[in-house]
RODO-2510 file (C-alpha; in nm, 4 decimals, decimal comma):
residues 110
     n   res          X          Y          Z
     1     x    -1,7589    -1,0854    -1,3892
     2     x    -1,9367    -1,2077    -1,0922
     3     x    -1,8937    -0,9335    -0,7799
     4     x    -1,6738    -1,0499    -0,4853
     5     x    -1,8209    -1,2815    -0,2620
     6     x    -1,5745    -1,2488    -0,0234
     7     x    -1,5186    -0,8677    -0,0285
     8     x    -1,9070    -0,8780     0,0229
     9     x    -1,9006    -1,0748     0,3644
    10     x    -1,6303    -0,8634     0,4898
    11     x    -1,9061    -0,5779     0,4474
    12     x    -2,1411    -0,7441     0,6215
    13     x    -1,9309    -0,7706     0,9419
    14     x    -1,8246    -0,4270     0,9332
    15     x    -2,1751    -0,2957     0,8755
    16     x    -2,3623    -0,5721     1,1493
    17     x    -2,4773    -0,2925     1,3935
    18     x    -2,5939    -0,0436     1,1563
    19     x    -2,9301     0,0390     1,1491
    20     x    -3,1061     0,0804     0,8351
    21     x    -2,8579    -0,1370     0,6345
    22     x    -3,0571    -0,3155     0,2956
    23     x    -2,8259    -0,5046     0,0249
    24     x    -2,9584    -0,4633    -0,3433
    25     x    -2,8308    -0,6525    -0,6419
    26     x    -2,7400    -0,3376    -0,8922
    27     x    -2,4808    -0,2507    -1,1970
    28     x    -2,3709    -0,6389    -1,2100
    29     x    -2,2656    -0,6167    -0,7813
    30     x    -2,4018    -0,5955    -0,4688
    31     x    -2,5311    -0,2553    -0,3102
    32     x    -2,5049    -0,1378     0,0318
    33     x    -2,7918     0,1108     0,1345
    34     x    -2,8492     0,3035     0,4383
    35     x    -3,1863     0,3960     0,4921
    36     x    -3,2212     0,3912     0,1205
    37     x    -2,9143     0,5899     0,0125
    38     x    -2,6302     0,3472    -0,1392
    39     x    -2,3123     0,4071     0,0759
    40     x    -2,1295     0,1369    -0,0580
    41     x    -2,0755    -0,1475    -0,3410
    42     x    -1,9357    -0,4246    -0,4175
    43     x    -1,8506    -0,3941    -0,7849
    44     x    -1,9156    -0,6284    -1,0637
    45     x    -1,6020    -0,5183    -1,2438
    46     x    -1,3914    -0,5495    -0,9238
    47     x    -1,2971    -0,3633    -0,6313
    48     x    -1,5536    -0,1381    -0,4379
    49     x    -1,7924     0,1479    -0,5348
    50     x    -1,7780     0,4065    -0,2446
    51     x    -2,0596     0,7368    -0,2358
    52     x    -1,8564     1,0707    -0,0761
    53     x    -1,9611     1,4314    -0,0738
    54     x    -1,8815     1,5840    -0,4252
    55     x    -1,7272     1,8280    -0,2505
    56     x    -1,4466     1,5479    -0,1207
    57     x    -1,4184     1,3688    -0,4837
    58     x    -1,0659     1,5857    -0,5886
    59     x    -0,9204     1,5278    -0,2429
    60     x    -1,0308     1,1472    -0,2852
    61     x    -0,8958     1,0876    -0,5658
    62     x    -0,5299     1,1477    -0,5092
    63     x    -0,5035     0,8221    -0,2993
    64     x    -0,3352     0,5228    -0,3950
    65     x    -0,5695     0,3004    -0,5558
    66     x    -0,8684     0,5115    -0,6064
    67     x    -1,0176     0,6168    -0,9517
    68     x    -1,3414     0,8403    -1,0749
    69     x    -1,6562     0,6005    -1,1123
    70     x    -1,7484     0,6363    -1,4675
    71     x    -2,0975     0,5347    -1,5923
    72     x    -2,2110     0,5911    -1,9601
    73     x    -1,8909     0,7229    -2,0392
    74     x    -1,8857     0,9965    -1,7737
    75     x    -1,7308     1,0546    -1,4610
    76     x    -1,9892     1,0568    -1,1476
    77     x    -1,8544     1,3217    -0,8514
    78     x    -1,9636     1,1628    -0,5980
    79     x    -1,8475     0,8121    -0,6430
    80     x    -1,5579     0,6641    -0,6310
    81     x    -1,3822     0,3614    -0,7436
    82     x    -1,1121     0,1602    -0,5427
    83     x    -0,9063    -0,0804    -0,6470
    84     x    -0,9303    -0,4531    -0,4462
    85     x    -0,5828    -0,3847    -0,3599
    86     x    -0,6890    -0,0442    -0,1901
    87     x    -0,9388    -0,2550     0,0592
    88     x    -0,7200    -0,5847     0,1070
    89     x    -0,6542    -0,4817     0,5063
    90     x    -0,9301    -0,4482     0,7187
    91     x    -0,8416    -0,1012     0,8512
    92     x    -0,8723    -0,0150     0,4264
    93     x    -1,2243    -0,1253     0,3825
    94     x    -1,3293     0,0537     0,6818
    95     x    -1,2123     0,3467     0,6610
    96     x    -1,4289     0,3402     0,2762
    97     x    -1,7388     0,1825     0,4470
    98     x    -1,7092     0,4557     0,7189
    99     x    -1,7155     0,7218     0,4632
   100     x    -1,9380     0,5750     0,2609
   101     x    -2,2125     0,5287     0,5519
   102     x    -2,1490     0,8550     0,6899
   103     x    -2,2675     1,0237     0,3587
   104     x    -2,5253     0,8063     0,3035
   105     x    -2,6608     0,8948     0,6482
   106     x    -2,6658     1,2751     0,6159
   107     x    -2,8791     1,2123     0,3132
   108     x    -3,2416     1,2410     0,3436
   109     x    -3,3887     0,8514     0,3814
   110     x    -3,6006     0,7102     0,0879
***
């Protein structure tokens, strides 16, 4: 499956005044890095790949919509999975991006 094109664009506009911002093709979507740190992603299988503090991953996960990112048959803390119907609104998506730039900034740049 082809990543959303549209769900992509809507990124874009939310993420116009950042500084540092790169897109990167990656795991069959479309990456969103901050000064080298992925933030956010526009998943191949659907939906949107969002990087949080570890720390925030149990908290996360008890909203609607959002599930563990699992690569190679484990669960990544860290990373989160949400559902397109979890970032239909605009306020949805972001709130994600917003937490998904914000960690990627307090990471060391690449």
């Amino acid at each position: 499956m082809a990543y959303d094109e549209d769900l992509a664009d809507r990124i874009r506009e939310l993420l116009g005044a950042e500084r540092g911002v790169e897109e990167k093709r990656m795991f069959g979507g479309l990456a969103f890095l901050i000064n080298g740190n992925m933030s956010v992603a526009v998943s191949g299988q659907g939906g949107l790949l969002v990087r949080v503090p570890p720390d925030d991953t149990d908290e996360l996960l008890q909203r609607a919509h959002v599930h563990p990112m699992v690569m190679a048959g484990r669960e990544t803390r860290g990373w989160l999975r949400v559902e397109t119907a979890g970032v239909k609104t605009r306020r949805q998506l972001h709130g994600w991006v917003t937490r998904g730039v914000g960690h990627a900034r307090s990471l060391p740049p690449k």
